[in-house]
C-alpha positions as semicolon CSV with decimal commas, in nm:
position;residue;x (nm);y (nm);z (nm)
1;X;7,514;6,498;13,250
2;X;7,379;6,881;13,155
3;X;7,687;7,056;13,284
4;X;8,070;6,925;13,325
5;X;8,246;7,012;13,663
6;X;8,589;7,147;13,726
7;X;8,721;6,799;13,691
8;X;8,633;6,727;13,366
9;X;8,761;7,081;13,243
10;X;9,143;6,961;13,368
11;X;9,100;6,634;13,250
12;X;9,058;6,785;12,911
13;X;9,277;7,076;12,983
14;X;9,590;6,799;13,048
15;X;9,515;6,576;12,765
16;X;9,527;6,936;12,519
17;X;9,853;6,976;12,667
18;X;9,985;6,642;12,650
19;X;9,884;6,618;12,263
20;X;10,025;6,976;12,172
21;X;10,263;7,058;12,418
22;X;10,323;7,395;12,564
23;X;10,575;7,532;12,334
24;X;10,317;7,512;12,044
25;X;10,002;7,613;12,261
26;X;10,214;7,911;12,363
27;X;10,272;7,943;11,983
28;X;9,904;7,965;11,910
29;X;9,777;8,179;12,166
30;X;10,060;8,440;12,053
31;X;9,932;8,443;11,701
32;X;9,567;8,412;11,797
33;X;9,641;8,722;12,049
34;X;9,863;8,879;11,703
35;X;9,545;8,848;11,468
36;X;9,273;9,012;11,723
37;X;9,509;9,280;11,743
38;X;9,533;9,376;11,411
39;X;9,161;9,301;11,345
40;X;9,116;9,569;11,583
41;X;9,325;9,787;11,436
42;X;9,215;9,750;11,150
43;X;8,868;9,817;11,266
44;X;9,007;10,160;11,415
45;X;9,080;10,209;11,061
46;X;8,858;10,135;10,843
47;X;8,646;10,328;11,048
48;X;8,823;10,658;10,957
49;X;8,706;10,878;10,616
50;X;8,958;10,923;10,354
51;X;9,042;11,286;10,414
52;X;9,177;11,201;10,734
53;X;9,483;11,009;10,604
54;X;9,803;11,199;10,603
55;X;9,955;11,442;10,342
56;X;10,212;11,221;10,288
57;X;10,093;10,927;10,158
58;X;10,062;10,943;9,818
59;X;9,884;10,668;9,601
60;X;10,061;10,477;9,310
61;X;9,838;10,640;9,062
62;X;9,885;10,958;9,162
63;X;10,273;10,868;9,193
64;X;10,278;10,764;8,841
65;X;10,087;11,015;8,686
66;X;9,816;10,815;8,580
67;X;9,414;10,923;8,595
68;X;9,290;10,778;8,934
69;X;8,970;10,673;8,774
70;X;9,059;10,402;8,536
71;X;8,965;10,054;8,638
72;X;9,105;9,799;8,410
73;X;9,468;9,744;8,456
74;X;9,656;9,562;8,101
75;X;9,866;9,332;8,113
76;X;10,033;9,030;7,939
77;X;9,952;8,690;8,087
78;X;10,292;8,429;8,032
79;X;10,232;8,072;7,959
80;X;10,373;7,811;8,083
81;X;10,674;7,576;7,927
């Protein structure tokens, strides 16, 4: 009873199948193998200091002119009719 054989594995293996089918287990593992890749890129990253980012990009603040150290952002909240 500690361990579960082969058997038991495609027993289980056949009934996840049968309840999902293989067009949406196919599905899943895509996505599943989609997320781990970006987590790992993301990883690469975030792992990276700030000066290393390229001339290029440019932030919105410093697009727009405004100071880069202001932390409160104003704006008008709408209500709802």
């Amino acid at each position: 009873m500690g361990s579960f054989s082969i058997w038991h594995w495609l027993i289980v293996l056949l009934i996840v199948v049968m309840v999902f089918g293989t067009k949406k287990l196919r599905n899943m593992g895509g996505d599943l193998g989609g997320a781990v890749k970006g987590f790992k890129d993301g990883m690469k990253e975030g792992g990276q200091p700030a000066e290393d980012k390229p001339v290029g990009q440019v932030t919105n603040a410093q697009a727009s002119g405004q100071a880069a150290d202001k932390t409160t952002i104003d704006v008008e909240a709408k209500q709802k009719s």
